[in-house]
C-alpha positions, 0 to 999 in steps of 0.5 A, spaced: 578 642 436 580 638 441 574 633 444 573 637 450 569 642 446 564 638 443 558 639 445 559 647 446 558 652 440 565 654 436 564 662 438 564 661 445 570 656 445 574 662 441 572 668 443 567 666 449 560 670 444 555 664 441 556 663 434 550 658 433 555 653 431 555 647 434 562 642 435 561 635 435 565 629 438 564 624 432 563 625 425 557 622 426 554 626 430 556 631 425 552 629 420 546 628 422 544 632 419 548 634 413 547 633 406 554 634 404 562 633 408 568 636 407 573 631 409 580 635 410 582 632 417 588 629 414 590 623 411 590 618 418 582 619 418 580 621 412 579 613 409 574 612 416 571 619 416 570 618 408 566 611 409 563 614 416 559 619 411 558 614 405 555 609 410 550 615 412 548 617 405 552 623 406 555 626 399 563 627 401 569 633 398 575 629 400 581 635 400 585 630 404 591 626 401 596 620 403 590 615 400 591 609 396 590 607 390 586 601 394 583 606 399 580 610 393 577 603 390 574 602 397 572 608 399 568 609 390 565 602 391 562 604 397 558 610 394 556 608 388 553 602 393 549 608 397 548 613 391 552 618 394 557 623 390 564 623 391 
């Protein structure tokens, strides 16, 4: 979803009903209350979202590639750090 939907419900954006889903600007605020994420936006921010969410104590799904072997060390140390699955 493009910035300018965040703050309004998916349903309306789509088809102009209210699903009762919110759209957030940041994966921060996307989180605020989530026990788990699914990363799956792409390899450009999958390393920063990934952190974002371990930083928060949120457990994370990676579905994204284009990592590195660096990047997956990075992102294993940071949860084992927080306790959170990966």
């Amino acid at each position: 979803m493009a910035l300018w939907c965040a703050g309004k419900d998916l349903g309306e954006v789509l088809e102009g009903k209210n699903w009762g889903v919110p759209i957030f600007g940041t994966v921060k605020e996307a989180i605020t209350n989530a026990d788990v994420m699914i990363e799956y936006a792409g390899h450009t921010t999958v390393k920063a979202h990934t952190l974002i969410a371990i930083s928060h104590g949120v457990h994370v799904v990676v579905g994204s590639s284009g990592m590195s072997a660096d990047d997956f060390l990075e992102i294993e140390s940071a949860a084992k750090e927080k306790s959170v699955g990966l």
